[in-house]
N, C-alpha and C positions, 0 to 999 in steps of 0.2 A: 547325618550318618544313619543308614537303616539299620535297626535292632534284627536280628534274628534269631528265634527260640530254637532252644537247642532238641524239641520238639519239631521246629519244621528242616532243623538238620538232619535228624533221621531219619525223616519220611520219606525226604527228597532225596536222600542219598540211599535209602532201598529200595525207593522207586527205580532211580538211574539205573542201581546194579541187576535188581529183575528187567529191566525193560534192554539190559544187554546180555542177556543169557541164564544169570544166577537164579536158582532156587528159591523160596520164599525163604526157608531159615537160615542159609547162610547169609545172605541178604540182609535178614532181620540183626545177625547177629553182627556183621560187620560193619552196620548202619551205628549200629548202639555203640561201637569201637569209637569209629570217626566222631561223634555226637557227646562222649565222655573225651574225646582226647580235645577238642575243641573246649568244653568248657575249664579244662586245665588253663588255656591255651596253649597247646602243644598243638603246634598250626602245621608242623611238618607230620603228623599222625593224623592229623585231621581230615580237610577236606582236600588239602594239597594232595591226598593219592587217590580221589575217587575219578577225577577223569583217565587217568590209566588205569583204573581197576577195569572199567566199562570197557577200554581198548583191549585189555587181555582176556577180558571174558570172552569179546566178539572173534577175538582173534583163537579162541582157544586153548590159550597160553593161562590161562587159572579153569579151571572147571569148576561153573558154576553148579552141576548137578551133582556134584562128588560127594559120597557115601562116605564118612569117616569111618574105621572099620578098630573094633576097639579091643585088644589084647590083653590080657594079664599073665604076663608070662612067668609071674611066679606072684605065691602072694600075695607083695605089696611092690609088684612090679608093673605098671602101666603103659601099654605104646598104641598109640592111635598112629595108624596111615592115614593119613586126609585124601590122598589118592589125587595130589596135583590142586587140591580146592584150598579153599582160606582157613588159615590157624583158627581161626575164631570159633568156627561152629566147630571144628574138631578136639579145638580144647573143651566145647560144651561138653563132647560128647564123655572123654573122659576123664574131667573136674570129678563128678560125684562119684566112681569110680576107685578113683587114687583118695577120694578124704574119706569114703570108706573104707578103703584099707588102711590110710593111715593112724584110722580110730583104734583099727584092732591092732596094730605093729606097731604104733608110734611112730612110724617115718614110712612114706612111701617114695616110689617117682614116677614121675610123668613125663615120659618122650612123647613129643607129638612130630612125626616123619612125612615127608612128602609132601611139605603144606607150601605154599605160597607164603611172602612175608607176614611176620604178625604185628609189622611196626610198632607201636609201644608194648613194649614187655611187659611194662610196671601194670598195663590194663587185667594182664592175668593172675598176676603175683597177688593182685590187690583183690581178686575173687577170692586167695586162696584165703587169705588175711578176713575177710570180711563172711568164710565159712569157721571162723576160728584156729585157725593154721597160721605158721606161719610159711612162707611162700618163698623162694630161692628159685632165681631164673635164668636162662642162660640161653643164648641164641646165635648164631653167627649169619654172616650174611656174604654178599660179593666183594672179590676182591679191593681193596682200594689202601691199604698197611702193609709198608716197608717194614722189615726188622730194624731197630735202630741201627746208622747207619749205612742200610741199604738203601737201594732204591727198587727193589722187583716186588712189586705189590705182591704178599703173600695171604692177608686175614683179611676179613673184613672190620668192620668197628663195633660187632663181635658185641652188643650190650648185654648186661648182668641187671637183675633188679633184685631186689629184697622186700618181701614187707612181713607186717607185724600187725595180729588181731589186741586191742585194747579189751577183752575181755569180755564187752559189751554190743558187742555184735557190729562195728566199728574199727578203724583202721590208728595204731598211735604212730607207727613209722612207717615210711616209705622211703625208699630212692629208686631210680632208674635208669640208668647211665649208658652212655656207650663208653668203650677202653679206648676213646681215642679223645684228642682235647678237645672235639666237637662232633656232631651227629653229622654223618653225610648229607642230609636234608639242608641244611645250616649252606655246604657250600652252595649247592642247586641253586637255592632259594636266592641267595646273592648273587649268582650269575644272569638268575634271571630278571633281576632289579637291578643289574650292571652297576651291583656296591662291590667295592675291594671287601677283603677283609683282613681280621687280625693278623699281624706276623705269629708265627709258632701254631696254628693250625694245620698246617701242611707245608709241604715240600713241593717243587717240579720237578719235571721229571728226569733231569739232571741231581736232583736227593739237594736243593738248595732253599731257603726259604721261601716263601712266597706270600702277597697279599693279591695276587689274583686268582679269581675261583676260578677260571679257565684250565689255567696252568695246573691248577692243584688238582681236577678232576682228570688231565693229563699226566700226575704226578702219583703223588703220596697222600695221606691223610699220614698224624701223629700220633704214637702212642701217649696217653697221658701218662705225666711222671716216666715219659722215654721208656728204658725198658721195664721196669716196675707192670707199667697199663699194657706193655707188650705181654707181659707175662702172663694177666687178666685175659687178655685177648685169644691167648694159647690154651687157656683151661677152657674157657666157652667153647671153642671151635671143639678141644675134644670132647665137651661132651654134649652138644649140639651134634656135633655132625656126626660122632663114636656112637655114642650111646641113644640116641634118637631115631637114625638112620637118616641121617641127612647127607649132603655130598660135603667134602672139604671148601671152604671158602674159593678157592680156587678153579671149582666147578661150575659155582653158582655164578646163575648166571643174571645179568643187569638188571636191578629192580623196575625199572619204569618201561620197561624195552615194550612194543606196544604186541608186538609177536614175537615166534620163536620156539623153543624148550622153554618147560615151565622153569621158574625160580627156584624150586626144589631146596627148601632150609628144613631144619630141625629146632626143634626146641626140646630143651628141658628142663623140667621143675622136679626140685628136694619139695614134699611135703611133709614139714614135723608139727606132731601134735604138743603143744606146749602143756599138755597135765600129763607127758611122762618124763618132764622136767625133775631135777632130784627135791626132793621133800626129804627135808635133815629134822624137820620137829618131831 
């Protein structure tokens, strides 16, 4: 088996994406995404979307030269438009932004509008965590979630992250979830390895079980905990796509699609400073 550094994963993966359109910094930045979501292994964040990145760069469908454009509309209120380009360099843009506001107000937020996917959420939460904050995230994405007991895909699988700075310039908790019992990447991935998968991941498109990924990408994905993670799913979309300025799940349109209208998601981050925590001594 060949070893690869996760050094020559970023290189070669912001080579690709400059040498199909992208900017050097968005490039740089979204290199360093794929290159930290690999050493997780988190393989569906990783290099699993760099050859459709290049296809939508070439095709125009992400703008790789796009300007993040960075607002404070009150403040400790933050909203960057990406302007159709990638989440990544436009959360760079306004990260330092929102945690200095949050220093002076103790809680800010961060919409970031008009971006392309930011696939793993937790990669941002864990900046905020790792600036001394703690990080609350929320994103929604294309359709592919029934309401329990339906079948008309209404959400996407919608992830939430959380993290937590260990006080020491270091990260003590993390999660990163999608609100459905598995990441869309999950069925892809098996369809394209022609494995079945688990029963209770999804539905077809009759609202029945299923372990074909075929069918379930024809179908439904599942709320986790039914409607409990539906419920999850419904807070993210409204304040991804409410409070951001992103389109309803519904609008958005197919991550990997190689052309077209861009993806057009939102994100949004709570930032709380943990020293205006109550102090009772």
């Amino acid at each position: 088996m060949v070893q690869v550094s996760l050094k020559e994963i970023e290189t070669v993966t912001q080579t690709a994406l400059m040498a199909h359109g992208a900017d050097a910094f968005p490039a740089a930045e979204v290199a360093r995404a794929v290159a930290i979501a690999e050493s997780h292994g988190n393989r569906i964040c990783g290099l699993y979307y760099v050859e459709s990145y290049c296809q939508q760069l070439r095709s125009g469908r992400v703008k790789g030269d796009a300007r993040p454009d960075v607002r404070t509309l009150r403040s400790a209120v933050v909203l960057v438009d990406a302007g159709y380009g990638f989440a990544q360099p436009a959360f760079s843009y306004g990260l330092p932004v929102a945690l200095d506001a949050a220093r002076q107000a103790g809680v800010a937020t961060l919409g970031v509008g008009k971006a392309h996917t930011c696939t793993s959420l937790g990669y941002f939460t864990e900046q905020i965590a790792l600036a001394g904050m703690i990080g609350i995230g929320f994103t929604n994405a294309s359709p592919i979630v029934a309401a329990p007991g339906g079948k008309t895909r209404i959400i996407g699988t919608n992830p939430i992250a959380f993290s937590v700075p260990d006080g020491q310039g270091g990260v003590a908790m993390q999660f990163d979830q999608s609100t459905t019992t598995v990441a869309l990447g999950k069925i892809t991935m098996a369809k394209a390895a022609g494995e079945r998968i688990p029963e209770g991941w999804a539905l077809d498109a009759d609202g029945n079980p299923t372990t074909d990924p075929e069918a379930a990408l024809a179908g439904s994905l599942v709320s986790i905990g039914a409607y409990k993670g539906w419920g999850f799913g419904l807070m993210a979309e409204i304040l991804a796509a409410g409070m951001a300025g992103g389109v309803l799940s519904q609008d958005v349109k197919p991550l990997k699609a190689p052309e077209g209208a861009p993806h057009d998601l939102g994100q949004y981050y709570i930032v709380l400073d943990p020293a205006t925590g109550p102090n009772f001594a």
